[in-house]
C-alpha positions in Angstrom: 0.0 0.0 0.0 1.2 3.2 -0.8 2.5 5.5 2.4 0.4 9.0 2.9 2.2 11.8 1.8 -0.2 14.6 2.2 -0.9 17.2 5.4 -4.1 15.6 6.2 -5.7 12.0 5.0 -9.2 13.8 4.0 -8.3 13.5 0.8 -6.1 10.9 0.7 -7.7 8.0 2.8 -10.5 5.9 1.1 -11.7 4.6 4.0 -12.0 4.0 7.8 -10.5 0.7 7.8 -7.4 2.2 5.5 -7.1 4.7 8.5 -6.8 1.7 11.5 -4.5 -0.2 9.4 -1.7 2.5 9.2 -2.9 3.6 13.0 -2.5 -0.5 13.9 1.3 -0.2 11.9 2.2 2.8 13.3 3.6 3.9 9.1 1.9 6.9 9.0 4.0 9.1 6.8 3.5 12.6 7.0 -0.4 12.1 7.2 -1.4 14.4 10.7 -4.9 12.9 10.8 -3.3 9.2 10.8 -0.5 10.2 13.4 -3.1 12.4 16.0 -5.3 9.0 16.2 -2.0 6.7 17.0 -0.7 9.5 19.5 -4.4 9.4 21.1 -4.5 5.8 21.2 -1.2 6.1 22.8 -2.9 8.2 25.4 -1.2 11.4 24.4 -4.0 13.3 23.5 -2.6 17.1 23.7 -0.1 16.3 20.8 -3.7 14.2 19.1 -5.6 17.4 19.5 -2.6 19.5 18.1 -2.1 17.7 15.2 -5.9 16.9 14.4 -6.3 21.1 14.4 -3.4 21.6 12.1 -5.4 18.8 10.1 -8.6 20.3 10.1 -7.0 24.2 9.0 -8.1 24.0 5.9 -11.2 22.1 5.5 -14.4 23.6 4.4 -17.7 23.1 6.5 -19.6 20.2 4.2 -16.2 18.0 4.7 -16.1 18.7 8.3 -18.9 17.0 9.1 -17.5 14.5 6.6 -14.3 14.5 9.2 -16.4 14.3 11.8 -18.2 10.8 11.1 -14.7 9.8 9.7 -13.0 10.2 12.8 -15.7 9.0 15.0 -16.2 5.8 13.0 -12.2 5.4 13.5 -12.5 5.5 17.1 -15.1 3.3 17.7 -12.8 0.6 15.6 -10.1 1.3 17.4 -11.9 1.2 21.0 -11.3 4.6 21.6 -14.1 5.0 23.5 -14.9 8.9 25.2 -16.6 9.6 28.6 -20.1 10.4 29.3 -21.3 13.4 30.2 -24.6 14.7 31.4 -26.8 17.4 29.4 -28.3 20.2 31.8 -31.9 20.9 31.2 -31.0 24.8 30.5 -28.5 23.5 27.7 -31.2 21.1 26.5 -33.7 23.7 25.9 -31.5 26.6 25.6 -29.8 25.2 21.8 -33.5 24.4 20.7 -34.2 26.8 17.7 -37.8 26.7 18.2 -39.4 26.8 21.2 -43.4 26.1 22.2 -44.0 27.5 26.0 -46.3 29.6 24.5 -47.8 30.5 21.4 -45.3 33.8 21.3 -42.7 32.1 22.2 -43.1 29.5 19.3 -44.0 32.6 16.6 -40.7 34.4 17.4 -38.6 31.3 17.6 -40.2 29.7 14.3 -39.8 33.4 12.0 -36.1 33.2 13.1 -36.0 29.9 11.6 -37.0 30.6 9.0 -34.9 33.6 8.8 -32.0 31.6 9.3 -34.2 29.4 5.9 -33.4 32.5 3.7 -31.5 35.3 3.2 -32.2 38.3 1.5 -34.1 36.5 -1.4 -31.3 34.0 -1.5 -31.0 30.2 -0.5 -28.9 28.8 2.4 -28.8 25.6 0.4 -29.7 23.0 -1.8 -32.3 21.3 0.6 -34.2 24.6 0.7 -34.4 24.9 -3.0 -35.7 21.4 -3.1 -38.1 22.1 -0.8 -39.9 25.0 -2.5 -39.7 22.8 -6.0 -41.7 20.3 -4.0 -44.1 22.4 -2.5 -44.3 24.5 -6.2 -45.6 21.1 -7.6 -47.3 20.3 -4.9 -49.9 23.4 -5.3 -49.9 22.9 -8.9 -51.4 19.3 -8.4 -54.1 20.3 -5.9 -55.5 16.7 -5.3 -51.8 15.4 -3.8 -53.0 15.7 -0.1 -56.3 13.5 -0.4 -54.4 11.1 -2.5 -51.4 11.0 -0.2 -54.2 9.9 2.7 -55.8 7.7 0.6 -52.3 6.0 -0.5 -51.8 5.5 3.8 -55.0 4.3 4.3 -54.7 1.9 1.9 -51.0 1.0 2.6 -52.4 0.0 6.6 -55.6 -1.9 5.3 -56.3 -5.4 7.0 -56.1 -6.6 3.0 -53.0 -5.1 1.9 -51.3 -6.1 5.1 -52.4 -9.7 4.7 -51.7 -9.7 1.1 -48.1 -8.0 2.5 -48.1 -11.3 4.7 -48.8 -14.1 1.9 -46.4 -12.2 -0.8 -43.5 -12.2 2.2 -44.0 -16.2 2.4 -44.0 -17.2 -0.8 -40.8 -14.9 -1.1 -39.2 -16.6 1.5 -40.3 -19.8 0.7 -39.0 -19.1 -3.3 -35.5 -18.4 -1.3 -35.6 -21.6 0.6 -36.2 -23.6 -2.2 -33.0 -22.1 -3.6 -30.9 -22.5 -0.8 -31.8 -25.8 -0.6 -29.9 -26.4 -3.9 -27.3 -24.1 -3.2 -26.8 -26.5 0.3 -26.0 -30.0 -2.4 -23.0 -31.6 -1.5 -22.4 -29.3 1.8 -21.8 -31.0 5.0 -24.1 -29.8 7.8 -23.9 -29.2 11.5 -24.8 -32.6 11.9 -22.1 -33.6 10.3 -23.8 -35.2 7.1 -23.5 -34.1 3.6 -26.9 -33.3 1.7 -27.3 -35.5 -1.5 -29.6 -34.7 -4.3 -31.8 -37.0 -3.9 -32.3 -36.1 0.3 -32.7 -32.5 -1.6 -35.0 -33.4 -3.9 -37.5 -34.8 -1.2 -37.1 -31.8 0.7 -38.3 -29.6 -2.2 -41.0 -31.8 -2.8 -43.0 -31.1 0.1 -41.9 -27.2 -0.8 -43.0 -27.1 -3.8 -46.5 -28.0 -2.6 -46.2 -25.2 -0.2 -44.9 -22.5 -2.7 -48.0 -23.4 -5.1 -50.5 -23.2 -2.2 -48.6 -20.1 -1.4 -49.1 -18.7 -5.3 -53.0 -19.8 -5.7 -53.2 -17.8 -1.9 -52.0 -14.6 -4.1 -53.9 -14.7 -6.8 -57.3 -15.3 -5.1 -56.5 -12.4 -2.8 -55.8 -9.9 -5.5 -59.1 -10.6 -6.9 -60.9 -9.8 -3.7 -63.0 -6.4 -3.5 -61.2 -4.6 -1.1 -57.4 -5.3 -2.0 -58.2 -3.8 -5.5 -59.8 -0.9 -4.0 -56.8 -0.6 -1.9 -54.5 -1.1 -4.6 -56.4 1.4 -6.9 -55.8 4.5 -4.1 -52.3 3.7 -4.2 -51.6 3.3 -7.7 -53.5 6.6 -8.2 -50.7 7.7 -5.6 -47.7 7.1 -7.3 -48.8 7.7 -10.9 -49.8 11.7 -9.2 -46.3 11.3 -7.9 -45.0 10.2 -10.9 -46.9 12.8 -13.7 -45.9 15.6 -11.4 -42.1 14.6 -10.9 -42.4 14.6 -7.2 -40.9 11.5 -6.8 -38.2 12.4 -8.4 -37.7 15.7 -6.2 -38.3 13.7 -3.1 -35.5 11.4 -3.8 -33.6 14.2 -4.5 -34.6 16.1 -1.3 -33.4 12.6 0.8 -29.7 13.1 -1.1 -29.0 16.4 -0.4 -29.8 15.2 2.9 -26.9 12.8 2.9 -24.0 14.9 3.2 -22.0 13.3 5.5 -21.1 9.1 5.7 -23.9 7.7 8.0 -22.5 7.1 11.9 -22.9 3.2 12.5 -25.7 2.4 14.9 -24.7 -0.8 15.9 -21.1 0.5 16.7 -22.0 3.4 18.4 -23.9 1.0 20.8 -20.8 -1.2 21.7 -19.0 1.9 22.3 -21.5 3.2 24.7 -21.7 -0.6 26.4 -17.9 -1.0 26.6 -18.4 2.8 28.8 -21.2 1.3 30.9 -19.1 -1.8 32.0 -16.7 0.5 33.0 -19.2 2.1 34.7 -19.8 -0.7 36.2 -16.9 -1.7 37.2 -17.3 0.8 40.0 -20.4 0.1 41.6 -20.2 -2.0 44.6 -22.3 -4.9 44.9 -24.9 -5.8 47.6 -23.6 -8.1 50.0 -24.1 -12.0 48.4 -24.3 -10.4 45.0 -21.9 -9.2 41.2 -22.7 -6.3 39.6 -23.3 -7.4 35.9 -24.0 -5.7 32.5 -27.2 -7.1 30.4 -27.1 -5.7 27.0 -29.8 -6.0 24.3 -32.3 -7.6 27.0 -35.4 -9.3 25.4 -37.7 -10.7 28.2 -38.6 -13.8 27.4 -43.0 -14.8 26.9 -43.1 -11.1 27.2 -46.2 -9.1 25.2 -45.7 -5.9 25.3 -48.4 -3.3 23.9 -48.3 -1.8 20.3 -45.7 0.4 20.1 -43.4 -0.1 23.2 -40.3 -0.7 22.8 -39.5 -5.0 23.3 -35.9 -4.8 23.6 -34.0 -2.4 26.2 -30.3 -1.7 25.4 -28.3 -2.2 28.6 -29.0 -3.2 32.5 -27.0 -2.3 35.0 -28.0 -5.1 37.9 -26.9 -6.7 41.3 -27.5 -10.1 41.0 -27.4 -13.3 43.0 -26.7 -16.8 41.7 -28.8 -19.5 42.4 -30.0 -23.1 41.3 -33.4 -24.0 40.3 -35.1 -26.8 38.9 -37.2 -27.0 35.9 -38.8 -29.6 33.8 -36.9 -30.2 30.6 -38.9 -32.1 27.9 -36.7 -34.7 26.5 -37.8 -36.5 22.9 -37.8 -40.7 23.5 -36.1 -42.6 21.1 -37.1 -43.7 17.6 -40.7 -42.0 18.2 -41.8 -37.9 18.4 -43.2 -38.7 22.1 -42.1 -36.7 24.5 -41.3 -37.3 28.7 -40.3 -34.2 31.0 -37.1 -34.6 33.2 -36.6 -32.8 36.0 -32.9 -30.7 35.9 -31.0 -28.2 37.8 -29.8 -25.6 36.1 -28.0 -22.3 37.0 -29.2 -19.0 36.9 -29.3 -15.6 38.5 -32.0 -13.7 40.1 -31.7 -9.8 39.7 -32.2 -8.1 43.4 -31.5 -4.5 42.4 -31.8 -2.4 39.2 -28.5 -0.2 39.1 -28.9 1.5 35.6 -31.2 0.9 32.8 -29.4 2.9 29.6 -30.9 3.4 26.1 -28.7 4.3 23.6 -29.9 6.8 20.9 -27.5 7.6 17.5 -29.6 10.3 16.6 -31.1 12.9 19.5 -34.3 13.6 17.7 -35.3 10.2 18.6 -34.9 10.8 22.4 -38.1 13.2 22.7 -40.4 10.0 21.7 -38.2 7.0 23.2 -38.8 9.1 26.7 -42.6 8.1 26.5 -42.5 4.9 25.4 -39.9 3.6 27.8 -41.9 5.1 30.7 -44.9 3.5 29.7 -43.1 0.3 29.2 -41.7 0.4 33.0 -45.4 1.3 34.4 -46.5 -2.1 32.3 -43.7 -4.3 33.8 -45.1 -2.9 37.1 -48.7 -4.5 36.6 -47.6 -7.7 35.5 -48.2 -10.3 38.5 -45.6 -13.0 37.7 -41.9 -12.6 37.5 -40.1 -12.1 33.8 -37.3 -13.9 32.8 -34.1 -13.6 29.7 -31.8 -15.0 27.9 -28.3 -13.3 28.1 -25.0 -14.5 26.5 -26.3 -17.9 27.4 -27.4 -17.1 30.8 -30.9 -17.6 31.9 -31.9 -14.2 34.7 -34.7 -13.6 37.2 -36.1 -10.1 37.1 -38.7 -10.1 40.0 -41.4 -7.3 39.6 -40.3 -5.4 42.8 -36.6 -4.3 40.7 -38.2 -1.8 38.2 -40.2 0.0 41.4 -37.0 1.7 42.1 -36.1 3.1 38.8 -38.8 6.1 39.3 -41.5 7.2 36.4 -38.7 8.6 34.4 -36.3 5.1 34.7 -34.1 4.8 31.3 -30.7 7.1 31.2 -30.5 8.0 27.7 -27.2 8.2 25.8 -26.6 9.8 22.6 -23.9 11.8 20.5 -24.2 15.6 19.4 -23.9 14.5 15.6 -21.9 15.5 13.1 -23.2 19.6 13.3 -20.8 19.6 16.5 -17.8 19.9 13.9 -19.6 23.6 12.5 -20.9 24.6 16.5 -18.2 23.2 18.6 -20.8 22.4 20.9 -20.9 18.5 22.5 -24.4 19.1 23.3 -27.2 17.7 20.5 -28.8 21.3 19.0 -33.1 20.6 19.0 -33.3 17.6 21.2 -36.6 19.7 22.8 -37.8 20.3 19.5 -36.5 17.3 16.6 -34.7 19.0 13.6 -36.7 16.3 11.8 -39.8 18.2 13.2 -38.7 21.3 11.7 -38.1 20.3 8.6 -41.7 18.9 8.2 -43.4 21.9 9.9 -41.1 24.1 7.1 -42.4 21.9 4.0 -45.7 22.3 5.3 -45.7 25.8 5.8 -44.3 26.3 2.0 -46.8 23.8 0.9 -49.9 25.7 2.4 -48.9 29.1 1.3 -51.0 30.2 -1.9 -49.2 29.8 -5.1 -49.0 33.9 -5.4 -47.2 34.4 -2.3 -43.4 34.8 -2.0 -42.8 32.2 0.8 -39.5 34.7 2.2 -42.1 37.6 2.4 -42.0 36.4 6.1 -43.6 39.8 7.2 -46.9 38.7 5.1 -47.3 35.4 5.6 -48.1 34.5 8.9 -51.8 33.7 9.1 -50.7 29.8 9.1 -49.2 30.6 12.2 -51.7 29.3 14.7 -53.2 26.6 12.7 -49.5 25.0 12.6 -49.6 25.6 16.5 -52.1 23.6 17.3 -51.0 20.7 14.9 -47.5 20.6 16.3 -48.5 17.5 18.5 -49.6 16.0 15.4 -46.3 16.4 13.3 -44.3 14.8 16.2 -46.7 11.8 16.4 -46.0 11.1 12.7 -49.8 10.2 12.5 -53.4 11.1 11.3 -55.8 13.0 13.1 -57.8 11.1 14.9 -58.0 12.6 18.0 -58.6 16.9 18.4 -55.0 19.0 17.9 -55.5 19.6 21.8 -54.8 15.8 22.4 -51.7 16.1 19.8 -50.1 19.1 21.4 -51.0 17.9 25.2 -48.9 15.2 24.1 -45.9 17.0 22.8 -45.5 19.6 25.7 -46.1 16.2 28.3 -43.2 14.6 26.5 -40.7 18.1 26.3 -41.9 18.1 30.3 -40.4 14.7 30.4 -37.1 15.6 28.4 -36.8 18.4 30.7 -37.1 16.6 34.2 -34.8 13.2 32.5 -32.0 16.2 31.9 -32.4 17.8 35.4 -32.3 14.4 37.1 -28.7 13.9 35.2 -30.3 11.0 33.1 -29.7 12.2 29.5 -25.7 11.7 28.6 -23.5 12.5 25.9 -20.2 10.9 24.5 -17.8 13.5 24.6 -15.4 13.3 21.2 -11.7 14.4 22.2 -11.4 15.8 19.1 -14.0 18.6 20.0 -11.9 21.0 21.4 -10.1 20.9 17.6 -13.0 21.4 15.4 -13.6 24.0 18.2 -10.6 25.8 17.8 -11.1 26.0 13.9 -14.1 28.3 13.8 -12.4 31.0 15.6 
């Protein structure tokens, strides 16, 4: 491989893992960006810092926040992993752009939005311009909105979600079938190889299935209501399609994408690795370990619609114990079954330490903060004990443990996002207020303005203003009306309420990026 030569890898390195193998070698060249992560690794992170802001002198904002999603991917290869810090409630809702206390609160916040939307006739960016195309088509095909609710109605009928359900099937028995034939001549776990002719029986009894499967389809599509449904919804996109809306909403999602997307499923190890050391800490009750439960799916569990079934980490003291269950054990050379009585080890949970949630993107805290409070008040009024499966470990949580945790129990932990490399702020901007949110409540305020008006005439166009008020509740929930804009709103100041007390209690954290103080430095 060819050694870095240039000031800064930026340009030069192709990808993350390029960047960890000449960290791992320690042949770095001349590249700073390469040479501050090995000196941080090495724990030296005033010459890291240094030499990242030499680096980051002469990059422009867009690849910043490029930089920014670079670097933090790079660290969570290389186990770099910061330190959590908490988010004040004054911070939380002080670096919210638009604020709802109060109706005149909300009206001076949202015009300096939208100041901040246009300047003197001109465009801050490309997702702006979009976003007056869209809504310029939009009131030119005046019959978008009904079709758009007839499209989701449709789209959540009971027969285009079983028609969903029978196409998914045969689809995934079509792949089966496949993968049988792909599997010819492989040894299995069992430790025999799969002839053609054991393969051809197999597919026998799936081909019966895959043609019940197909005659399932067809007599579905024929019914009434699935062609009704699929009627709204082909009207839909051919509205979509005539008009070229489709095409501007894809290109509204790509000028979205301006920066490589952070890794979810990395972020989270990083935050678990902190939380074990966390842990590490905490002393445990007499006759009990302090242990870390990650991904924690409770076991026969049914939660309601819409709460959340898997919880990211448990911090617990817990106490081992043996138990004995009834195992059902097949008898030989027949499908009856006898149960056998076993001990087996597991661990009953006497005290909740932590229960942590971890959140890639801050907009989504506002609505997890709900859910996971209602899904602790429903663990309360269950009457037996739940169990789960963890790493191979089988754990106790008697009901009593989540009584401790108070109504607001989960500690959410997040990042500040890539728009920390152009504030220098670690603290997410609109986490009372989602920027998704804004960006909705701004297409809808250009799609709603008649087509005469000049939508930065901000002076004369604000006779929306307290009709999108009342319906902020209802942007939020993502959903239909069904219920008055009272119910909708009630809903979103509860849930900011909720943010609000979570922050003050010290339960909402951050990962703090040494590199901060760097990008920091830069926009001085």
């Amino acid at each position: 491989m060819e050694r870095f030569t240039g000031t800064h890898c930026f340009e030069c390195c192709k990808s993350v893992a390029e960047v960890c193998k000449w960290v791992e070698e320690r042949e770095v060249g001349e590249c700073r960006v390469c040479n501050s992560i090995a000196e941080l690794k090495s724990g030296n992170k005033e010459i890291a810092v240094r030499l990242m802001r030499e680096a980051l002198g002469s990059v422009g904002e867009t690849d910043k926040t490029f930089c920014y999603c670079m670097l933090r991917a790079v660290q969570c290869s290389l186990q770099l992993h910061g330190n959590l810090r908490s988010v004040t409630a004054e911070e939380a809702y002080s670096l919210t752009s638009v604020k709802i206390n109060s109706y005149e609160e909300f009206k001076s916040t949202w015009m300096g939005f939208l100041h901040n939307k246009f300047r003197v006739g001109e465009y801050v960016n490309e997702a702006t311009k979009v976003c007056l195309e869209i809504a310029s088509k939009r009131r030119k095909h005046s019959d978008w909105k009904e079709l758009e609710h007839a499209y989701k109605c449709a789209e959540n009928s009971k027969a285009f979600q079983e028609h969903s359900t029978i196409a998914a099937k045969l689809i995934r028995a079509t792949h089966g079938m496949q993968a049988v034939w792909d599997n010819v001549g492989v040894r299995g776990s069992s430790g025999k190889v799969l002839t053609e002719e054991a393969a051809r029986k197999v597919l026998r009894s799936k081909e019966v299935t895959v043609a019940n499967l197909r005659e399932q389809k067809t007599a579905f599509e024929a019914t009434p209501d699935y062609q009704e449904a699929l009627q709204s919804i082909n009207a839909y996109k051919e509205c979509m399609h005539e008009s070229g809306l489709d095409e501007l909403l894809k290109k509204k999602i790509a000028v979205g994408k301006q920066h490589p997307p952070l890794s979810g499923d990395t972020f989270e190890k990083e935050v678990q690795a902190t939380i074990r050391g966390l842990a590490a800490d905490v002393i445990p009750l007499d006759g009990c370990e302090v242990r870390v439960l990650t991904n924690v799916v409770f076991t026969k569990l049914q939660m309601p619609e819409k709460l959340t079934t898997e919880f990211d980490a448990f911090v617990v003291h817990c106490r081992r114990e043996e138990v004995e269950m009834d195992v059902p054990k097949k008898k030989q050379g027949g499908a009856a079954k006898e149960v056998k009585a076993k001990l087996i080890v597991q661990y009953e949970v006497v005290r909740m330490e932590g229960w942590y949630e971890v959140k890639l993107n801050a907009d989504d805290i506002i609505n997890a903060i709900t859910k996971h409070s209602r899904a602790r008040k429903h663990l309360l009024t269950l009457s037996k004990d739940v169990f789960c499966e963890n790493e191979g470990i089988r754990y106790k949580f008697p009901i009593r443990v989540f009584e401790r945790l108070g109504d607001t129990p989960a500690t959410f932990v997040t990042l500040a996002g890539p728009r920390s490399a152009l504030t220098g702020s670690d603290v997410p901007p609109n986490i009372c207020f989602p920027a998704s949110l804004s960006t909705t409540l701004f297409q809808w305020f250009l799609d709603t303005l008649a087509p005469s008006l000049d939508p930065t005439d901000l002076a004369n166009n604000i006779s929306y203003l307290p009709a999108l008020y009342d319906r902020l509740g209802e942007f939020l929930m993502k959903c239909d009306s069904h219920e008055s804009p009272a119910y909708y709103r009630a809903l979103l100041f509860d849930s900011v309420r909720q943010l609000l007390e979570t922050a003050e209690q010290g339960r909402i954290l951050v990962m703090t990026d040494p590199y901060l103080e760097a990008f920091r430095d830069t926009l001085t």
